[in-house]
C-alpha positions as CSV (number, residue, x, y, z in Angstrom):
1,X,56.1,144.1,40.4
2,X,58.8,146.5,38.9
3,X,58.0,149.0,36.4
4,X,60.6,151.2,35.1
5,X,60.0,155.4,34.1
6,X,62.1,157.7,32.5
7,X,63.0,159.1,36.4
8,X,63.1,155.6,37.8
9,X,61.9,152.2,39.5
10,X,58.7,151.8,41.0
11,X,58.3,148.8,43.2
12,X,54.6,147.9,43.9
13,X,53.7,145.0,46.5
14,X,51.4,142.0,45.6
15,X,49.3,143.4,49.1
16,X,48.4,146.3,47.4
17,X,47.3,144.5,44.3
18,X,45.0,142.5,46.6
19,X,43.9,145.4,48.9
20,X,42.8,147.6,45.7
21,X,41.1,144.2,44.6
22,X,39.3,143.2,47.7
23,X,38.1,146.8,48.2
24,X,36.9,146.9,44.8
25,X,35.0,144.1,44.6
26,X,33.4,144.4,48.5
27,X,31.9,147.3,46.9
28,X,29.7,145.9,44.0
29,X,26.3,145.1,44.8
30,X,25.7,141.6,45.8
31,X,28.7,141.0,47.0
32,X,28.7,139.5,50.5
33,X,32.7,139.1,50.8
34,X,35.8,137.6,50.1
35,X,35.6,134.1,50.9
36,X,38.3,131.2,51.9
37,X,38.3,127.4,51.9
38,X,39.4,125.8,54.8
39,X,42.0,123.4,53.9
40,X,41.3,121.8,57.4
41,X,37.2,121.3,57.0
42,X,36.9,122.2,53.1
43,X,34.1,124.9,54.4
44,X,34.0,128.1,53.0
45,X,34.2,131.1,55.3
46,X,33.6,134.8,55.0
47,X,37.1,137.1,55.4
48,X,37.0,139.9,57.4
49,X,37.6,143.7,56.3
50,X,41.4,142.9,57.8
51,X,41.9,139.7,56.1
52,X,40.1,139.8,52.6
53,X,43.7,139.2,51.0
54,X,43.8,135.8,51.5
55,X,40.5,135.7,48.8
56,X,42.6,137.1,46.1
57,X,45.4,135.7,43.8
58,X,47.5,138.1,41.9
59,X,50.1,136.8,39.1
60,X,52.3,139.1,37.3
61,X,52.5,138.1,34.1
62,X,56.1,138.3,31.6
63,X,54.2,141.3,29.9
64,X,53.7,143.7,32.8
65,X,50.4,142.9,33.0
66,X,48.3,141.3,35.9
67,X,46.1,138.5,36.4
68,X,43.7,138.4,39.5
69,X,41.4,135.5,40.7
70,X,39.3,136.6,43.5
71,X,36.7,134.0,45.2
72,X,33.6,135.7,46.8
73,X,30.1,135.1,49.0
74,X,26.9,136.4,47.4
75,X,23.7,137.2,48.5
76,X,21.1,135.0,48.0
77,X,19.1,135.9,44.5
78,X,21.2,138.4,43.1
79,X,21.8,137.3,39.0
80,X,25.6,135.5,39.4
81,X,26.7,136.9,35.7
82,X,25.4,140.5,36.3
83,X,27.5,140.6,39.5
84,X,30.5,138.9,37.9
85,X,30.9,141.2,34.8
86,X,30.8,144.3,37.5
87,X,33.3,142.9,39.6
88,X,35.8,142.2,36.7
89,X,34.7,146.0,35.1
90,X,35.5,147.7,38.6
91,X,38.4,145.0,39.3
92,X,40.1,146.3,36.0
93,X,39.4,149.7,36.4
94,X,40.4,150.0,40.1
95,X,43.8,148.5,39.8
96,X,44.8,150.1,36.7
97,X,43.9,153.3,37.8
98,X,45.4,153.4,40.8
99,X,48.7,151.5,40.2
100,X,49.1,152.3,36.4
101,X,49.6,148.6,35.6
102,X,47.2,146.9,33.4
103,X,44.9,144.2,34.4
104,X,45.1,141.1,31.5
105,X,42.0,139.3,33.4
106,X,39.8,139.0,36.2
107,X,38.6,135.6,37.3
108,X,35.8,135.6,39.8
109,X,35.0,132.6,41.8
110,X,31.6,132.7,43.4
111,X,32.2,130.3,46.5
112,X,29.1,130.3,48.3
113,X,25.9,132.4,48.4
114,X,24.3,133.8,51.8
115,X,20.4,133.6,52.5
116,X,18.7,135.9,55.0
């Protein structure tokens, strides 16, 4: 994504759109991980720390703005909507702090949820 200042271009990299994301969202209460379907098995499986990118989608949008889907694993009993309106709340807040570049929606996709 381009944005364009009185002193210049800033270039900002879809990764750190995801990393801000992933790191965001791992953080909320509840949250197990970033989750991936297998497109081999159709199973879902818990990302690691290294890897939680590929549990994010970001789409820049024609008005400078962001969209971000994100798919996670809960723990087991935790109230899905509570959880979800946090992670969008810090989603938002996270990325537009930090990159200046405002966040048009957050979609959260609860994948699976972990017992034990």
């Amino acid at each position: 994504m381009k944005l364009q200042t009185e002193k210049g271009e800033i270039r900002i990299s879809s990764d750190v759109f995801t990393n801000i994301t992933g790191a965001a969202a791992t953080n909320c209460y509840g949250v197990k991980g970033m989750a991936v379907r297998s497109k081999t098995d159709g199973l879902v499986h818990l990302l690691r720390r290294e890897s939680m990118a590929k549990g994010v989608k970001v789409t820049h949008n024609d008005d400078s703005t962001v969209s971000i889907e994100l798919h996670i694993i809960v723990d087991n009993g935790v109230n899905l909507t509570a959880i979800s309106r946090s992670i969008m709340e810090r989603v938002k807040y996270d990325v537009s702090r930090t990159t200046g570049v405002e966040v048009r929606n957050v979609d959260v996709c609860i994948d699976s949820m972990v017992i034990g």
